[in-house]
C-alpha positions in Angstrom: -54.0 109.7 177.6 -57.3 107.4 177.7 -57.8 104.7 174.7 -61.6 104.5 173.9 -63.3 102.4 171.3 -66.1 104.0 169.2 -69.1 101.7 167.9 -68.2 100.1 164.5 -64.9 100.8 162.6 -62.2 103.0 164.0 -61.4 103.9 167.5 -61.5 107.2 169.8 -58.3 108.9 172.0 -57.8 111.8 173.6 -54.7 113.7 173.2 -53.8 115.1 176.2 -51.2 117.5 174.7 -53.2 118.9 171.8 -56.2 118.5 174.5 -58.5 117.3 171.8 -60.3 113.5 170.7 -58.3 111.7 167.9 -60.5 109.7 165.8 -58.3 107.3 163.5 -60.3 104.8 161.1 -58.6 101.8 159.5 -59.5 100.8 156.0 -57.7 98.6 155.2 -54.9 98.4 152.5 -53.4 99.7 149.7 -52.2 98.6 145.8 -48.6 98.2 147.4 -50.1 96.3 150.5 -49.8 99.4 152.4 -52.2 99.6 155.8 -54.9 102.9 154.9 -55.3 105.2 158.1 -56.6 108.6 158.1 -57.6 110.8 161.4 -59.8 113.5 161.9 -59.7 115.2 165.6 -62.3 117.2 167.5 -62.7 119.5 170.6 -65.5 116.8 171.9 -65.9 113.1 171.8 -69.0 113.9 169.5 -67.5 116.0 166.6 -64.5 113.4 166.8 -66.9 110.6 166.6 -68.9 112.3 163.7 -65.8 112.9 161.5 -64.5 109.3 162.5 -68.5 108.2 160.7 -68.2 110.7 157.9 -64.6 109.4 156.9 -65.7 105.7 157.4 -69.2 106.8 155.3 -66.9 108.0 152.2 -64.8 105.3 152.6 -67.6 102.8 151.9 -69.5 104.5 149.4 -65.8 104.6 147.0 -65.7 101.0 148.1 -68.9 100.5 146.1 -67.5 101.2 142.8 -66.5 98.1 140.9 -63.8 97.6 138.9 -63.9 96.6 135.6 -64.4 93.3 135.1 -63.3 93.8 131.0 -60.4 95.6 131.6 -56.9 94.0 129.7 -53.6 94.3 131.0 -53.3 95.5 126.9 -56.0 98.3 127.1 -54.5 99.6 130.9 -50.7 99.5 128.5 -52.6 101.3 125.8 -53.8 104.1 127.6 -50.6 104.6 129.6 -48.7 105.4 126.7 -51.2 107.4 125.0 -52.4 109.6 127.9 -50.1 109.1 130.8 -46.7 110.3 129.6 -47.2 113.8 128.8 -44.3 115.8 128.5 -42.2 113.1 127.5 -39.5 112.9 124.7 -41.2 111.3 121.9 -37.9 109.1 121.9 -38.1 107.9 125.2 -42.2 107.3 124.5 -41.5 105.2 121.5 -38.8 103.4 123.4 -41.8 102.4 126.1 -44.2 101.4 123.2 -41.4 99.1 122.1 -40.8 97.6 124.9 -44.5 97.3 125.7 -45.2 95.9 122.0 -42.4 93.6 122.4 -42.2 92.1 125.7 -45.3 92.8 127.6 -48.6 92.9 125.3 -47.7 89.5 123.5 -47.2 87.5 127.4 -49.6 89.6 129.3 -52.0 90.9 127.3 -54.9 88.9 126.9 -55.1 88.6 130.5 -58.0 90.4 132.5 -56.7 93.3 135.2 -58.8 91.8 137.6 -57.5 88.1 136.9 -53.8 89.7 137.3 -51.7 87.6 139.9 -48.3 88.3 141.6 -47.6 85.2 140.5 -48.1 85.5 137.0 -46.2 88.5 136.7 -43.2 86.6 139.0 -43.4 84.0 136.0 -43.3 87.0 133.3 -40.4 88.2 134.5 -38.8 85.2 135.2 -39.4 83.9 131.6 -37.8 87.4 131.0 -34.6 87.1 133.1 -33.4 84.3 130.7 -33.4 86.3 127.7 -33.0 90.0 128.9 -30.3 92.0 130.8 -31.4 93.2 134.3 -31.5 96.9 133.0 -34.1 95.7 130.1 -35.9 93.7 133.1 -36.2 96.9 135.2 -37.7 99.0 132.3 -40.4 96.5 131.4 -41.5 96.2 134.7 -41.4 99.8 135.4 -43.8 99.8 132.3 -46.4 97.5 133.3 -46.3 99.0 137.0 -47.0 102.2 135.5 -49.5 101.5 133.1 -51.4 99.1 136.4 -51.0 102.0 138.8 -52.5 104.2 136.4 -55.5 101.7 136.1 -55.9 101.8 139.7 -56.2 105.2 140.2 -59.0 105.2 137.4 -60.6 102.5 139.4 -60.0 99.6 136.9 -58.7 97.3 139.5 -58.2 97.3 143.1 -54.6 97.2 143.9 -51.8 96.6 142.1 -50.0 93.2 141.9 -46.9 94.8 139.9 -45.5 96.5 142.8 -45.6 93.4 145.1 -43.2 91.8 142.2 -39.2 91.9 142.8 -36.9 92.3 139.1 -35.0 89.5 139.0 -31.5 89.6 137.9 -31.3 89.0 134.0 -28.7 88.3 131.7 -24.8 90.7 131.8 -25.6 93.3 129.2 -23.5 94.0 126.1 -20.0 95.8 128.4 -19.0 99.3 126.7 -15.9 99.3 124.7 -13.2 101.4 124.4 -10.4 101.9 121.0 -7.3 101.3 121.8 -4.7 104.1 121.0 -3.5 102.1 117.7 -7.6 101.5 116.7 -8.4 105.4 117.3 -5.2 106.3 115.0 -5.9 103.9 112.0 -9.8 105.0 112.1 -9.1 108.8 112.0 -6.1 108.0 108.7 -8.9 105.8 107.3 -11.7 107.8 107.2 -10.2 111.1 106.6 -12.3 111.6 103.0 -15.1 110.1 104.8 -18.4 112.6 105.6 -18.4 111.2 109.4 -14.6 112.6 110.1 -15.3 115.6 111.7 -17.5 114.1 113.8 -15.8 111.0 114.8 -13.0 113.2 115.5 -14.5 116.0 117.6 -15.9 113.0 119.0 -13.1 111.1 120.1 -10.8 114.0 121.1 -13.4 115.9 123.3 -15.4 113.3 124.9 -19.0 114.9 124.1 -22.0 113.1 124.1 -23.6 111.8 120.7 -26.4 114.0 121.7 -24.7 117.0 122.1 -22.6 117.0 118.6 -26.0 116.5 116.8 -27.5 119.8 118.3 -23.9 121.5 118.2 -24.0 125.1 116.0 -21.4 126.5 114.0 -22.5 129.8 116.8 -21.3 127.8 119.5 -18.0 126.7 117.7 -14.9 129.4 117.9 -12.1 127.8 115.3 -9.8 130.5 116.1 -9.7 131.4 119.8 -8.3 134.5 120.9 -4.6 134.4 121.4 -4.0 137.6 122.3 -6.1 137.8 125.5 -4.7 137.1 129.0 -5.1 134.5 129.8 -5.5 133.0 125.9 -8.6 131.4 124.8 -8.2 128.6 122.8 -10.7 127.8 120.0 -13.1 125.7 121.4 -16.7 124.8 121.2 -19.4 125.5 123.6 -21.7 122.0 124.7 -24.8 123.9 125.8 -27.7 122.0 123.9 -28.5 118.5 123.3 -31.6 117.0 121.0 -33.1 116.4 124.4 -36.5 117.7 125.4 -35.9 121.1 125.7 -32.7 121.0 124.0 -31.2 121.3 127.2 -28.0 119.1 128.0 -28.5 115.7 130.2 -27.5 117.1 133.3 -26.8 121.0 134.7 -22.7 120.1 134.6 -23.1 118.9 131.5 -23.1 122.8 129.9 -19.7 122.8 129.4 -16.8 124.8 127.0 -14.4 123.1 125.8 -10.9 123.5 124.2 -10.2 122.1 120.9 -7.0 119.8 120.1 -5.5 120.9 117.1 -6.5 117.6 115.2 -10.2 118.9 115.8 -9.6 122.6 114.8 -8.7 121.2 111.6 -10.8 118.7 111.0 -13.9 121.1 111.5 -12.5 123.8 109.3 -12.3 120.7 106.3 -15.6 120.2 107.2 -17.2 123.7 107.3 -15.8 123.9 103.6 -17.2 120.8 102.6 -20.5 121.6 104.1 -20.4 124.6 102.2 -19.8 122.7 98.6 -22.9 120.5 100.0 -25.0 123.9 100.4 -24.9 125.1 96.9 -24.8 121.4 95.3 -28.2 121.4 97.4 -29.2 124.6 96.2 -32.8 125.0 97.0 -33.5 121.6 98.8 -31.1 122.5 101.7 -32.7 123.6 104.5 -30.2 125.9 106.7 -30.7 124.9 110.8 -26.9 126.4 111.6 -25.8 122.8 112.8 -22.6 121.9 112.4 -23.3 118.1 111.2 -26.3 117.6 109.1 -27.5 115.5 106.1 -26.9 116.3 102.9 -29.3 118.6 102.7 -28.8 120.4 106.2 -31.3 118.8 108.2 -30.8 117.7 111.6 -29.2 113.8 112.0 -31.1 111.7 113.8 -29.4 108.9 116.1 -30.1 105.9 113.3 -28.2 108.4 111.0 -25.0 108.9 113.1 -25.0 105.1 113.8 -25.1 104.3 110.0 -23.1 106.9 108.8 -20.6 105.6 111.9 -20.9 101.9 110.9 -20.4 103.0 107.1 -17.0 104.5 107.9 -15.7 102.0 110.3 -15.9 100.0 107.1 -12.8 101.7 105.6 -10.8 100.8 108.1 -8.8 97.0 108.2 -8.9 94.9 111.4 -12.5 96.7 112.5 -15.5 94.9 112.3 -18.2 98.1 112.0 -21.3 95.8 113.7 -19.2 95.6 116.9 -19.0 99.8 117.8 -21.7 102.2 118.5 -21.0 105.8 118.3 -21.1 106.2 122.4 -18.0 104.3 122.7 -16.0 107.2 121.2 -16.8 109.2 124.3 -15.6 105.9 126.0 -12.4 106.1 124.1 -11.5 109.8 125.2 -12.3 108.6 128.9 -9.9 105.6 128.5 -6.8 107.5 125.9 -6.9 110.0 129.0 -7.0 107.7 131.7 -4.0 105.7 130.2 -1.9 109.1 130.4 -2.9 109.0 133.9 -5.3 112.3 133.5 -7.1 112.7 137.4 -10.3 111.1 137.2 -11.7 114.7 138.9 -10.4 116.2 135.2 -11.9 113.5 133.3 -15.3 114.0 134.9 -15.5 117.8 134.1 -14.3 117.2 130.3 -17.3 114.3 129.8 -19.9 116.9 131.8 -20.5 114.3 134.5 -22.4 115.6 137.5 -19.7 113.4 140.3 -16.8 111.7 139.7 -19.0 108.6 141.1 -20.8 108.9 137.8 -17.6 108.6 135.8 -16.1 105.4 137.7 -19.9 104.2 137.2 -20.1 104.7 134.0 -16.6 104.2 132.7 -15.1 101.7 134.7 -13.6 99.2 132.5 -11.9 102.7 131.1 -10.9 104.4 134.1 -6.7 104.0 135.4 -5.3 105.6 138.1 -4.0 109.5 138.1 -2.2 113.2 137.4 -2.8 115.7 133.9 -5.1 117.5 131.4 -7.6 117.6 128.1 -6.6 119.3 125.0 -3.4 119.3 125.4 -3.3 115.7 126.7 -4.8 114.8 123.4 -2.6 116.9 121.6 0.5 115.0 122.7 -1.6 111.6 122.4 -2.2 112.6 119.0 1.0 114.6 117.7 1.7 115.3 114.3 
């Protein structure tokens, strides 16, 4: 193989195998500091050394178009949530905008794209680290990379100074909880006449996800079972939705049935009466969606719904301080009542609709105990009487 150096930018080979000229052209580097090279080949020095011009040609006459000088880091954030999340659950867009409004507009702003310096944004997120967990680091700096790359490809700056920038490590975030066995039992006596008991208990005794319970239909609850079948089906309910995009659940193994513990059977059939009394006190202001928790009116709960309605309860109950629980730490609960009775962490992971056991140490850690039983009727014995 001969190495031969065309006139001006770029060079000239011949392959020997493919038994053709290689003309490769340099130019230079990318937003992520990434060296450019594209090649062209030909069957004689000539049409190699044409293509090698043409691409070098292009190259140049992109080169010529400016970026804008004008251009904020505000108006690049701007546009990147209005135009370049489509498809997106509006949740997780307003969660961006948040974060944007919150943390990277009011520092960064102001400032030009053009003027934009690794070093600035090192500072940014520096200033950040002392405030902000490392997850709420990663997410605003996945933001403004975003919102930069998407300026660069639109040829409002020339590379991008985001990606060059390491996420430092932030403050420990808030560590998941998990009820004791003596918490779980004096919320579920508390709050019995509460609104929130069904759901806190289907929560807590099956594990599902916050999402889930708020798409869950009466169709996809069975309070009965079949007893008489062989094998018997228990009752159970059927996690196949979530309020997701799509109203698909978070993962493929997350479509899950599951079998009821007796505490939960009767919890939801006190509920389906009660929702019932709400339906015709409603009378013409209920709106019927066939879920199984609702307003009082039958529409769908939101997530600042469950989380009020939740903190509301916890207030019944002695020796609880509401403002330190989230509903998600119900499903951390279940994973820690049947860790402590030594339930196989391969079980545990099926029954929360994890995709690998890895995801349920990761997860749940703090929760998770050694090993050997099973679900419903694990709770069932946690739980008896």
């Amino acid at each position: 193989m001969t190495q031969r150096r065309s006139r001006g930018d770029g060079s000239l080979h011949w392959d020997e195998e493919r038994k053709r000229w290689i003309a490769t052209a340099s130019l230079g580097y990318d937003g992520d500091g990434k060296r450019i090279r594209k090649k062209a080949s030909g069957r004689t020095k000539t049409e190699a050394k044409d293509k090698l011009k043409r691409i070098i040609r292009e190259h140049e006459e992109r080169s010529l178009v400016r970026p804008s000088e004008t251009c904020t880091v505000e108006e690049a954030v701007t546009n990147w949530l209005e135009f370049g999340l489509p498809g997106k659950d509006p949740a997780t867009v307003e969660n961006y905008a948040i974060l944007c409004r919150t943390h990277v507009i009011p520092a960064l702003g102001k400032r030009r794209l053009t003027d934009l310096s690794v070093d600035d944004v090192d500072r940014w997120l520096a200033a950040k680290a002392k405030r902000l967990s490392t997850r709420s680091l990663q997410s605003i700096h996945s933001c403004l990379n975003r919102a930069v790359q998407r300026a660069v490809v639109r040829d409002k700056v020339r590379r991008n100074v985001v990606a060059l920038c390491a996420v430092p490590t932030g403050r420990p975030g808030r560590p998941s909880k998990a009820l004791t066995f003596a918490q779980a039992e004096a919320i579920l006596e508390a709050i019995e006449s509460d609104r929130m008991h069904a759901y806190v208990v289907v929560s807590l005794l099956t594990g599902a996800r916050t999402e889930e319970l708020r798409a869950l239909t009466w169709d996809h609850v069975d309070l009965d079972g079949q007893p008489d079948t062989q094998p018997p089906i228990p009752p159970h309910i059927a996690v196949w939705r979530s309020v997701r995009e799509g109203g698909d659940t978070k993962t493929r193994k997350s479509r899950r049935t599951l079998a009821l513990p007796a505490r939960a059977v009767l919890a939801l059939r006190l509920h389906r009466l009660a929702q019932n009394a709400e339906r015709q006190a409603a009378s013409e202001r209920w709106r019927e969606h066939g879920l199984v928790f609702t307003t009082a009116v039958g529409t769908p709960l939101d997530a600042a719904n469950v989380r009020r309605a939740f903190r509301r309860a916890l207030g019944r109950v002695d020796g609880i301080d509401p403002a330190e629980w989230t509903p998600r730490e119900l499903r951390h609960s279940f994973v820690s009542l049947l860790s402590d009775r030594e339930v196989p962490i391969e079980v545990i992971s099926q029954l929360v609709g994890h995709s690998s056991t890895a995801t349920t140490e990761k997860v749940y850690r703090m929760q998770i105990r050694p090993v050997i039983q099973t679900g419903a009727t694990t709770i069932d014995r946690i739980f008896e009487g």
